[in-house]
C-alpha positions as CSV (number, residue, x, y, z in Angstrom):
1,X,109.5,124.6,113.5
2,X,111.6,127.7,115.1
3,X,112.0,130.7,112.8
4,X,115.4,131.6,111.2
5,X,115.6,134.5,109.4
6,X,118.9,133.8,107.4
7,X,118.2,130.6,107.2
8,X,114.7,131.5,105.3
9,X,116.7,134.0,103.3
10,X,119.5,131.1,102.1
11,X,116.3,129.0,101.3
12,X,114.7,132.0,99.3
13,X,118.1,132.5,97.6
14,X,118.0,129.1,96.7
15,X,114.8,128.6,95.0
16,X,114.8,131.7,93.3
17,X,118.1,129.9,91.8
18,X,116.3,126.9,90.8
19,X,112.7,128.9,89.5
20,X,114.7,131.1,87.5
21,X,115.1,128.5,84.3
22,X,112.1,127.0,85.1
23,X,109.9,130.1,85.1
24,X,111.5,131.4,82.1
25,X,110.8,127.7,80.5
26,X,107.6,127.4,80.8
27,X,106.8,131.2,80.4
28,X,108.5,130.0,76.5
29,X,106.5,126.6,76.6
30,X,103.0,128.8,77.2
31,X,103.2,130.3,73.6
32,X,102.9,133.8,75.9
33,X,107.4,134.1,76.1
34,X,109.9,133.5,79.1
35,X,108.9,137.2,80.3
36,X,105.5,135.6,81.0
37,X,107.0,133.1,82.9
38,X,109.2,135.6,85.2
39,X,105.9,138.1,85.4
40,X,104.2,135.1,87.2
41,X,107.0,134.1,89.3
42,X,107.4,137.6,90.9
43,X,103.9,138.9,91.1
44,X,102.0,135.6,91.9
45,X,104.7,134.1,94.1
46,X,104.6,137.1,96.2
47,X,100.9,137.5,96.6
48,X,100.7,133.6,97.4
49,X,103.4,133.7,100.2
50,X,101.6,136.9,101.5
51,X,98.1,135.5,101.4
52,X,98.1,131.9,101.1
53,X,97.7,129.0,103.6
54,X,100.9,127.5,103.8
55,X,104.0,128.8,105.5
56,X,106.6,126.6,103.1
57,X,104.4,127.1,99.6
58,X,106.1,128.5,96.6
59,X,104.2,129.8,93.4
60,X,104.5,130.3,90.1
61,X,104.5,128.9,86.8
62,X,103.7,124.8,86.2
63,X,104.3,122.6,84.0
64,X,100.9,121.1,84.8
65,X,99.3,124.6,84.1
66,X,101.5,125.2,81.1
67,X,99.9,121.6,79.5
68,X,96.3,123.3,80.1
69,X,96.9,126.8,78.4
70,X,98.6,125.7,75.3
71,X,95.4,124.9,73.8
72,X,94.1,128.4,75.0
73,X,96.7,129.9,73.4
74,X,96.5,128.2,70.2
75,X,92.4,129.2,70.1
76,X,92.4,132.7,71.7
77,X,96.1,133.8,71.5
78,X,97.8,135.8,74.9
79,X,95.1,138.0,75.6
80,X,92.5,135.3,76.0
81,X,95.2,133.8,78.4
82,X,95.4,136.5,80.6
83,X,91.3,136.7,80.5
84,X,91.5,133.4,81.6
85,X,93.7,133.8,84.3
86,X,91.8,136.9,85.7
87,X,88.5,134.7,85.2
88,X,90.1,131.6,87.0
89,X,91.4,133.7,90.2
90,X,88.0,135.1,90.4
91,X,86.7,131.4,90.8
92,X,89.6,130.2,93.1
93,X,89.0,133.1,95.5
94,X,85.1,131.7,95.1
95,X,86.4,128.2,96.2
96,X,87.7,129.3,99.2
97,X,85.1,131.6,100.2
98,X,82.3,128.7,99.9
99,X,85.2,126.6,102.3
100,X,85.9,123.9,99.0
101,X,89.1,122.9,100.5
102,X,88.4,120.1,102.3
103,X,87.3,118.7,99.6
104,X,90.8,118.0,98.5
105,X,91.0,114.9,100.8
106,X,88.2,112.9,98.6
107,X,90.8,113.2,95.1
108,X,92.4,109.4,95.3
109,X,95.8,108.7,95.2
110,X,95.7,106.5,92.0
111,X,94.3,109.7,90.7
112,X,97.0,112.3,91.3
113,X,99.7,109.3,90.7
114,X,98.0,108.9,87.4
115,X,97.4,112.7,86.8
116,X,101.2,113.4,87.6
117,X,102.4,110.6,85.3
118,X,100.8,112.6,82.6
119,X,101.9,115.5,82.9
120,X,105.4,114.5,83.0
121,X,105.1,112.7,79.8
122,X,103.2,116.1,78.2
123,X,105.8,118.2,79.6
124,X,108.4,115.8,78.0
125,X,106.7,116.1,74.9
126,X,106.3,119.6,74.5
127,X,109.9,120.4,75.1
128,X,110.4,117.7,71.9
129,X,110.6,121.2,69.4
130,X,112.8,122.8,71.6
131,X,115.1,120.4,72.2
132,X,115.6,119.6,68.3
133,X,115.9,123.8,67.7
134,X,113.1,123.4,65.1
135,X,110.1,125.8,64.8
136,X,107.0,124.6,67.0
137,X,104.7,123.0,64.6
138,X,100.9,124.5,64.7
139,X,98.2,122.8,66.4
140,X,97.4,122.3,70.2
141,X,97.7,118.3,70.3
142,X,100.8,117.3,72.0
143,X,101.8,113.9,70.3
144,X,100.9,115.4,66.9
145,X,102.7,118.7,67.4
146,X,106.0,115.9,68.3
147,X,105.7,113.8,65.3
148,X,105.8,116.8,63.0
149,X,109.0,118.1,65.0
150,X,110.8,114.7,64.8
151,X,109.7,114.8,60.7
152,X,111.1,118.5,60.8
153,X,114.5,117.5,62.5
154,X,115.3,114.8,59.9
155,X,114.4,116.9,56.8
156,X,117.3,119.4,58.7
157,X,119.1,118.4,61.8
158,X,120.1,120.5,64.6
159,X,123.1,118.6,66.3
160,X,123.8,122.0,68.3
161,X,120.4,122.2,69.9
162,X,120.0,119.0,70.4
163,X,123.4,118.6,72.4
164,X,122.8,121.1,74.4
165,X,119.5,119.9,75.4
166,X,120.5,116.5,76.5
167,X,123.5,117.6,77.8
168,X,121.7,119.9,80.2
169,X,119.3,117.4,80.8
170,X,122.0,114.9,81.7
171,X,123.9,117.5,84.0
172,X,120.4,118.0,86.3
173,X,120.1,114.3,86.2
174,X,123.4,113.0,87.3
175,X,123.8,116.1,89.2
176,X,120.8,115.3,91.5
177,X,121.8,112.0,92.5
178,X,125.6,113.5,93.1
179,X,124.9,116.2,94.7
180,X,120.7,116.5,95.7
181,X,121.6,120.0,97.7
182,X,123.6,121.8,94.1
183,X,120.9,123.8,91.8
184,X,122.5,121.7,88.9
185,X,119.4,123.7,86.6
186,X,121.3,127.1,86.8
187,X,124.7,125.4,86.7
188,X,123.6,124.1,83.3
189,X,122.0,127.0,81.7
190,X,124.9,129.1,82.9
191,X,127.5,126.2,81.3
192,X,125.0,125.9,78.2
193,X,125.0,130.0,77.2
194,X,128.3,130.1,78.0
195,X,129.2,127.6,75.2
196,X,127.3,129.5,72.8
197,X,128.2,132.6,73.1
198,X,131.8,131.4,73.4
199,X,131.4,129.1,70.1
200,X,129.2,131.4,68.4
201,X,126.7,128.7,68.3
202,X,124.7,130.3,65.8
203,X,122.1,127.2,65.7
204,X,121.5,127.6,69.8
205,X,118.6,130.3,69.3
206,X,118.3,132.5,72.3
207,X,115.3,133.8,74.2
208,X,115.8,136.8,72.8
209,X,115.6,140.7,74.5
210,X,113.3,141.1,77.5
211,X,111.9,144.0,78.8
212,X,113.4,145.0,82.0
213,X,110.9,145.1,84.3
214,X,107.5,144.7,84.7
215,X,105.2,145.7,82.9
216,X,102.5,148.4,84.4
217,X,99.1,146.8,85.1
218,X,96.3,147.2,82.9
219,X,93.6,145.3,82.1
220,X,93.7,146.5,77.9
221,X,94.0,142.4,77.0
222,X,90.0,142.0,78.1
223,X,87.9,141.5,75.3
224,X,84.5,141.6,76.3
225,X,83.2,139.9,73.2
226,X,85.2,136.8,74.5
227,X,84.5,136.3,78.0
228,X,81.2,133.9,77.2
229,X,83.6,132.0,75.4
230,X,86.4,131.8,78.0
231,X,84.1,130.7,80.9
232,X,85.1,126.8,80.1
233,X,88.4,127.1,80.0
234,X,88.9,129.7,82.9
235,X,87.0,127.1,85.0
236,X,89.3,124.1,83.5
237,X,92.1,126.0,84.9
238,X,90.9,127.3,88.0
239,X,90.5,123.8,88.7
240,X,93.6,122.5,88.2
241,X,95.2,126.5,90.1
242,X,93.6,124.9,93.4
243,X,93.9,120.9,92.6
244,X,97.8,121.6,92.4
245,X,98.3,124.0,95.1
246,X,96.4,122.0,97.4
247,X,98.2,118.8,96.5
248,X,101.7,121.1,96.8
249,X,100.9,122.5,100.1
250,X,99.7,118.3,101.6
251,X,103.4,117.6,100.3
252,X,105.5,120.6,102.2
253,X,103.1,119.7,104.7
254,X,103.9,115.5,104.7
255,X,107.8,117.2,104.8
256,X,107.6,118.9,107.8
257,X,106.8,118.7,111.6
258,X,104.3,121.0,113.2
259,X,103.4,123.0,110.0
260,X,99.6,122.5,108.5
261,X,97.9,125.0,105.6
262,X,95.0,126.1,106.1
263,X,93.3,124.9,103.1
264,X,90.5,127.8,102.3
265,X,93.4,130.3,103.1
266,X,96.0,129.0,100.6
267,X,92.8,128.9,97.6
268,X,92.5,132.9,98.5
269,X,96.2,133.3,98.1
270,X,96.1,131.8,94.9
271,X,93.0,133.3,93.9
272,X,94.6,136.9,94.4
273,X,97.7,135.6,92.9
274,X,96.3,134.6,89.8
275,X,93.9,137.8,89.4
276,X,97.1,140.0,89.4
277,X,99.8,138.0,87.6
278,X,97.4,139.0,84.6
279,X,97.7,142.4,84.7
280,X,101.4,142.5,84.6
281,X,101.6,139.9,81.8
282,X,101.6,136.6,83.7
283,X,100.1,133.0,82.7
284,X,98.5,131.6,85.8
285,X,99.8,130.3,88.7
286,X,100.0,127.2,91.0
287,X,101.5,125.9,93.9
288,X,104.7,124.5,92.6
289,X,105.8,121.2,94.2
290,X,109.0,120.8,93.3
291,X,110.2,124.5,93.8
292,X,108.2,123.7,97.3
293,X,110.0,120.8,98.1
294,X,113.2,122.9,97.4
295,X,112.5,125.4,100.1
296,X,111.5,122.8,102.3
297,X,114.8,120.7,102.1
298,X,116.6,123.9,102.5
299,X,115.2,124.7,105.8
300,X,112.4,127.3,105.3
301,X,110.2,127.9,108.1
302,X,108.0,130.7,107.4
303,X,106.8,132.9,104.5
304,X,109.8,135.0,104.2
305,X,111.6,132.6,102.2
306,X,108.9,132.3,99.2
307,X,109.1,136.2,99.5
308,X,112.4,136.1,99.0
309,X,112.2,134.0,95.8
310,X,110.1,136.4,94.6
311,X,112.3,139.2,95.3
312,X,115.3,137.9,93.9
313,X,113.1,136.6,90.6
314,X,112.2,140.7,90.8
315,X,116.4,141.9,91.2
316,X,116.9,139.4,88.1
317,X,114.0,140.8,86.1
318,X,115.3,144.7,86.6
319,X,119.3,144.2,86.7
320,X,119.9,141.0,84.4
321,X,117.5,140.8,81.7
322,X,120.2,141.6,79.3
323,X,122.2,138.3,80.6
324,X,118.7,136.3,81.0
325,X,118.0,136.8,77.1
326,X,121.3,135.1,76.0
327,X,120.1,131.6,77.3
328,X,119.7,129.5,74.5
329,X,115.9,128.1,74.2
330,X,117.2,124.8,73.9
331,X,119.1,124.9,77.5
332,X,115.4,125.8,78.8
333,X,114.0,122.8,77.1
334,X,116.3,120.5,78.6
335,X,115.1,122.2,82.2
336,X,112.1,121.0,81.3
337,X,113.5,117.7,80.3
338,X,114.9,116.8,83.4
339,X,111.9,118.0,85.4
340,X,109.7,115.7,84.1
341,X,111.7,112.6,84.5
342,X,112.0,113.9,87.8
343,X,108.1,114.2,88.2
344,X,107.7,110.0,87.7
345,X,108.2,108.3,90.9
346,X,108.7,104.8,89.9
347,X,108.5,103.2,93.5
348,X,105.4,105.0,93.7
349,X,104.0,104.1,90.6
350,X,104.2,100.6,91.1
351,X,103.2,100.5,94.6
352,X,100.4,101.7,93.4
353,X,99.6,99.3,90.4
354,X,100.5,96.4,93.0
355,X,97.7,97.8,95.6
356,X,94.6,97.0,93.8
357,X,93.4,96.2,90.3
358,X,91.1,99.5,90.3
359,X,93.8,101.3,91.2
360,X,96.1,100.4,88.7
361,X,92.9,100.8,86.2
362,X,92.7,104.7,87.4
363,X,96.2,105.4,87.5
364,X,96.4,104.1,84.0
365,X,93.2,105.7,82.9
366,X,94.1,109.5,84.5
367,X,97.7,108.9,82.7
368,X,96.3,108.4,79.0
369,X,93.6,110.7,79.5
370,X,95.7,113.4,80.6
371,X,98.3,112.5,77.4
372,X,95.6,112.0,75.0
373,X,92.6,115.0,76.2
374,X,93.5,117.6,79.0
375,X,94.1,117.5,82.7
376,X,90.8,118.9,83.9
377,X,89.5,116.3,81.1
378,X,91.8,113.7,82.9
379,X,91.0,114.4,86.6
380,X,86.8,114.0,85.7
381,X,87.3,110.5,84.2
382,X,89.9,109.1,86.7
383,X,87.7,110.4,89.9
384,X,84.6,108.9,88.3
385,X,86.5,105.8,87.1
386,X,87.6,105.2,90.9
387,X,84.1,106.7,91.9
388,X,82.3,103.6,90.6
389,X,85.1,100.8,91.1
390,X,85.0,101.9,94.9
391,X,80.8,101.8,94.7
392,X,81.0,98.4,93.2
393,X,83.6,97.2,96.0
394,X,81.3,98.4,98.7
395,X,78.2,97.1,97.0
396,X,79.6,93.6,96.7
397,X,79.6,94.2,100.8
398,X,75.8,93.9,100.8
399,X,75.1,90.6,101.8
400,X,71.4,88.9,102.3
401,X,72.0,86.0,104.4
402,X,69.5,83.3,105.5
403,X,70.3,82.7,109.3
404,X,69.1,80.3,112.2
405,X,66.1,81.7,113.4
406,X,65.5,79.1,116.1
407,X,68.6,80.0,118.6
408,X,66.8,83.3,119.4
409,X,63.6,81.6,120.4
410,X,62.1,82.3,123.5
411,X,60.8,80.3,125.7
412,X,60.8,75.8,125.2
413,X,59.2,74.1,122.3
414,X,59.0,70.6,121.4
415,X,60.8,69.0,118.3
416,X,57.3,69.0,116.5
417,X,57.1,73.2,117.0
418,X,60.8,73.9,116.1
419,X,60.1,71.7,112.6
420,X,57.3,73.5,111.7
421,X,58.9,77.0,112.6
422,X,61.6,76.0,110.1
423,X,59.4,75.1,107.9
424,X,57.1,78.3,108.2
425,X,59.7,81.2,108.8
426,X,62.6,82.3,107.0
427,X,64.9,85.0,108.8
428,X,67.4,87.0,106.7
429,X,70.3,89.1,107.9
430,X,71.1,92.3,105.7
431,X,74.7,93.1,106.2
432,X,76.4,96.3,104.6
433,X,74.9,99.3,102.5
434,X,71.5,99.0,101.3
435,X,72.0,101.9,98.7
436,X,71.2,102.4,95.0
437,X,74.4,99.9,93.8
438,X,73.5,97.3,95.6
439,X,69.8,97.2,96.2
440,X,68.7,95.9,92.9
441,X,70.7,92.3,93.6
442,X,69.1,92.3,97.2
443,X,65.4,92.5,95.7
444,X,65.8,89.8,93.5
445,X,67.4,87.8,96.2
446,X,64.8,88.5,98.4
447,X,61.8,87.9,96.3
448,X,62.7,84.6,95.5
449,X,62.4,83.1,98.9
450,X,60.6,79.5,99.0
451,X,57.1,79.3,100.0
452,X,56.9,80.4,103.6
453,X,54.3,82.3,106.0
454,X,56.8,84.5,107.5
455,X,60.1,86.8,106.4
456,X,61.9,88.0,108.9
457,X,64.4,90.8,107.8
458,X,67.3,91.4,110.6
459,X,68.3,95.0,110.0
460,X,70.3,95.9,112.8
461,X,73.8,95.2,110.4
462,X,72.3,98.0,107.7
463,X,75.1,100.2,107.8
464,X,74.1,102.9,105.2
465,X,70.7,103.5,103.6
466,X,69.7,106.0,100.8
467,X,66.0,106.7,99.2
468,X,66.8,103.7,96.2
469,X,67.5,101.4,99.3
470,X,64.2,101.8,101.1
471,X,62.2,102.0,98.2
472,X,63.8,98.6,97.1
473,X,62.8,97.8,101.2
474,X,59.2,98.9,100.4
475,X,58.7,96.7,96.7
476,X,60.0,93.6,98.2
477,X,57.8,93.5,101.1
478,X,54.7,94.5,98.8
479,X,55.6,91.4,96.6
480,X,56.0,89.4,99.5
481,X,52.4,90.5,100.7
482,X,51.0,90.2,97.5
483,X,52.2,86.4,97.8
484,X,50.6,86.1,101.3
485,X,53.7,86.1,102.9
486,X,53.7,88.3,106.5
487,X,57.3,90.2,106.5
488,X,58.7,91.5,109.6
489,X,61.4,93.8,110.4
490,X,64.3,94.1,113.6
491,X,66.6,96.2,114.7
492,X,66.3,99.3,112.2
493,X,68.7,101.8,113.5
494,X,67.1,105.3,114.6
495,X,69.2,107.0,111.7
496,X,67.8,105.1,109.2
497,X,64.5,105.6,109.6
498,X,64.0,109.1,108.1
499,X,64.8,107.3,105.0
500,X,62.3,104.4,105.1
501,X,59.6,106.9,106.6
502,X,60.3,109.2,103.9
503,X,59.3,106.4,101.7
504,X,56.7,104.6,103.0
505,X,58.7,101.4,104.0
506,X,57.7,101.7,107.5
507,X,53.9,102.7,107.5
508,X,53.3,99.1,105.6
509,X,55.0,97.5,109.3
510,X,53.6,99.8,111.6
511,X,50.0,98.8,109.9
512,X,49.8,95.2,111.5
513,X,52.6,95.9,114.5
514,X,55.3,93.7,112.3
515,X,58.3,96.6,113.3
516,X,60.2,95.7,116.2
517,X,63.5,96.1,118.6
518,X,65.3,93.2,118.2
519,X,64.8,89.7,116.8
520,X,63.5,87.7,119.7
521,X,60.3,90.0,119.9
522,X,60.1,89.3,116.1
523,X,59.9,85.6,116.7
524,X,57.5,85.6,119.4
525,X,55.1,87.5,117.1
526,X,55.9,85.2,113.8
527,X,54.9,82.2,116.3
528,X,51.5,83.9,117.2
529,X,50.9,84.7,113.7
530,X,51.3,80.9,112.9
531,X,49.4,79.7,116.1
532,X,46.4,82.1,114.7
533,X,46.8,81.0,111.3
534,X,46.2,77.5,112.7
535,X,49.6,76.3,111.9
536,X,50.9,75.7,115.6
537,X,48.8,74.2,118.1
538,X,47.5,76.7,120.2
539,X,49.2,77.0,124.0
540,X,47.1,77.2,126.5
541,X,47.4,80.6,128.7
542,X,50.1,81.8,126.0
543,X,49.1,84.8,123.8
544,X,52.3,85.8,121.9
545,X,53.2,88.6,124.3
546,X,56.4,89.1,122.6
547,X,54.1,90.6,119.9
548,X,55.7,94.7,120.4
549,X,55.7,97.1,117.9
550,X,59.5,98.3,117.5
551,X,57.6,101.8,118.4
552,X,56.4,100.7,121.6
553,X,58.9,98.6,122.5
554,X,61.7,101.7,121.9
């Protein structure tokens, strides 16, 4: 993508237009106050788009972050947010320096379909107060914290706040699908404190005065006596700070041609950004996908725009604070509204709850989790909900199949010699992983075989072993033993054999020679072992040649 300067500048201008209610939103929804909000979107926006590993990424405040510190704030108050937040960048800048980006590409998409899904719906939920013009009700759970607003707004309705919330709501909405290009947020706001101030609207309460400016840095909010108790929740939200930037940055990068983060970079950019949004007053920071997905569609190509953003956010915070703190709190809540009805993707959604039963499990799983616990809380179950439906699905691949033996054997043998061989020597073929999901099924399979002389185990479709495997290898071949029968192996792949070795699997093979190549040579020696036995009649001037350890024969 070629880079133009204006063009960058336009797309700067623009988001800055569309961040500006949103920052000062969920600044408000934080419990920390909309100059929280605009501290974050000027000092960590600029420090991300300086340092970070995406050309197109714009940071800030989220609603997905704002969902995770309202507990915090409810148990620790603003200072132990900010301790967080200089906690969590410490840990972010620790991601990237031990390279845990790449690790972004294992998170399934049921997971962040479900995980998105639920935020929207908390974000909805939280703007429930707000958007009735009642006081928020104490506690940190968000469904509870709605009911007792709703029960608030019918003791004493607030048609004013109320109207204006939906209407703004309702303007973004229709706006969008009108006109997708029109920041319809700030079109809104603007339209909603105009009305109030116009109508005296004494029911529409206002943000209320902001400082203007930013604050000087200091770091007089740590409490030392606290920080034991903040490691939890600085790591839950250092988590999500790099799960959402990450995911941000795949999507500006799914937008574009020719531009690719650099995954360790961009956790460093947010790492910094979220160690100094602190010490001017900020909540953390994230990549923000939709304010991204703005400057894409605008025509950003390089760091200068989310600069720009941030510079404008600055102008705003200096030369209109006044003008900011006459925007009704209701208006913001219907910003936040809009934005997450906007978040749910429907033909997403239900492509994936048509893909597979486990996904629709872990996309419905993350969602609830995320509505009913946290997000960090969320994340954990759904990736180890679709951690163990994937393992069963690839340990119903293991398959133990008997096979015909007698195509592979070398050499000719009457009607009488093939009968007995069948009747003798069983050969199984293990297809698929023989790992610690599956291996349990395959030893009980495998120790039940019918009375025979020989087992011969065809290895050469083993596609993944662990230590569980070839310990379950080493029993079954001990209890076949034990029952006199003589087990023999082909075809073990050379990258599977630390793990047998490591185990013992092979030395009880290489004791009598019964390892080999491939399954022909196996055969030849199950036949000799039968002829000595006294099963088959011996042959004169043939002595089992075929009889090669898989050692030698390599």
């Amino acid at each position: 993508m070629a880079r133009n300067p204006r063009r960058d500048l336009l797309a700067g201008l623009t988001v800055a237009i569309v961040a500006l209610p949103l920052a000062l939103g969920f600044g408000v929804s934080s419990g920390l106050g909309a100059e929280a909000g605009l501290a974050t979107a000027v000092v960590a926006g600029a420090l991300a788009a300086l340092f970070g590993g995406s050309n197109l990424q714009v940071s800030g405040p989220t609603g997905a972050m704002t969902v995770v510190l309202v507990p915090i704030v409810a148990q620790y108050g603003p200072s132990g947010v900010l301790t967080v937040g200089l906690i969590a960048g410490v840990i972010v800048i620790g991601l990237a320096v031990a390279k845990a980006g790449r690790y972004m590409a294992y998170i399934p998409a049921s997971v962040v379909e479900g995980f998105t899904l639920g935020i929207a719906l908390v974000i909805g939920l939280q703007q429930v107060p707000g958007a009735l013009g009642v006081p928020k009700p104490e506690g940190d759970r968000v469904l509870a914290v709605t009911w007792r607003a709703i029960e608030e707004f019918v003791k004493a309705p607030n048609w004013t706040a109320l109207g204006l919330a939906l209407g703004v709501a309702a303007v973004m909405l229709v706006g969008a699908r009108w006109r997708p290009t029109v920041p319809f947020s700030i079109v809104a706001v603007i339209a909603a404190t105009v009305l109030a101030q116009v109508f005296h609207l004494d029911k529409a309460a206002p943000i209320g005065d902001l400082p203007a400016g930013l604050p000087a840095p200091s770091l007089g909010f740590v409490d030392l006596s606290q920080l034991g108790s903040l490691l939890a929740p600085a790591a839950a939200v250092a988590a999500l700070a790099a799960l959402e930037s990450l995911l941000s940055a795949q999507v500006a990068d799914g937008m574009t041609v020719g531009q690719k983060h650099d995954p360790d970079r961009e956790l460093f950019g947010q790492g910094l950004a979220n160690l100094a949004a602190p010490l001017f007053g900020g909540v953390p920071a994230t990549g923000a996908i939709a304010r991204t997905a703005v400057n894409v569609r605008t025509g950003a190509s390089s760091r200068l725009a989310a600069l720009t953003h941030a510079a404008v956010l600055a102008v705003i915070v200096f030369a209109a604070a006044p003008l900011v703190s006459k925007i009704p709190l209701a208006a913001l809540a219907g910003v936040l509204l809009a934005t997450a009805v906007r978040m749910v993707e429907v033909g997403s959604l239900r492509a994936m709850a048509r893909a597979t039963r486990s996904d629709a499990v872990v996309l419905v799983l993350t969602a609830v989790a995320t509505l009913a616990l946290d997000l960090v809380y969320a994340v954990v179950i759904g990736f180890l909900v679709a951690g163990a439906l994937a393992l069963r699905a690839v340990a119903k691949q293991a398959r133990l199949s008997e096979v015909d033996f007698r195509a592979d054997l070398p050499g000719e043998h009457s009607a009488e010699e093939h009968a007995l061989l069948a009747e003798h020597i069983v050969a199984y073929r293990i297809d698929g992983p023989l790992f610690f999901a599956a291996a349990h099924r395959f030893l009980l399979e495998l120790t039940e075989v019918a009375d025979v002389r020989v087992v011969i185990l065809r290895m050469s479709r083993v596609t993944t072993v662990d230590a569980t495997g070839a310990l379950v290898l080493k029993d079954a071949v001990e209890k076949l033993n034990r029952r006199g029968i003589v087990v023999m192996t082909s075809g073990i792949r050379p990258g599977q054999r630390r793990a047998f070795d490591s185990v013992g699997a092979l030395d009880l093979l290489r004791l009598d020679g019964r390892e080999f190549a491939g399954t022909p040579e196996a055969i030849a020696a199950a036949r000799a072992h039968l002829r000595g036995a006294g099963i088959l009649p011996a042959v004169p001037g043939r002595q089992g040649a075929g009889h090669v350890a898989g050692e030698a024969a390599r």
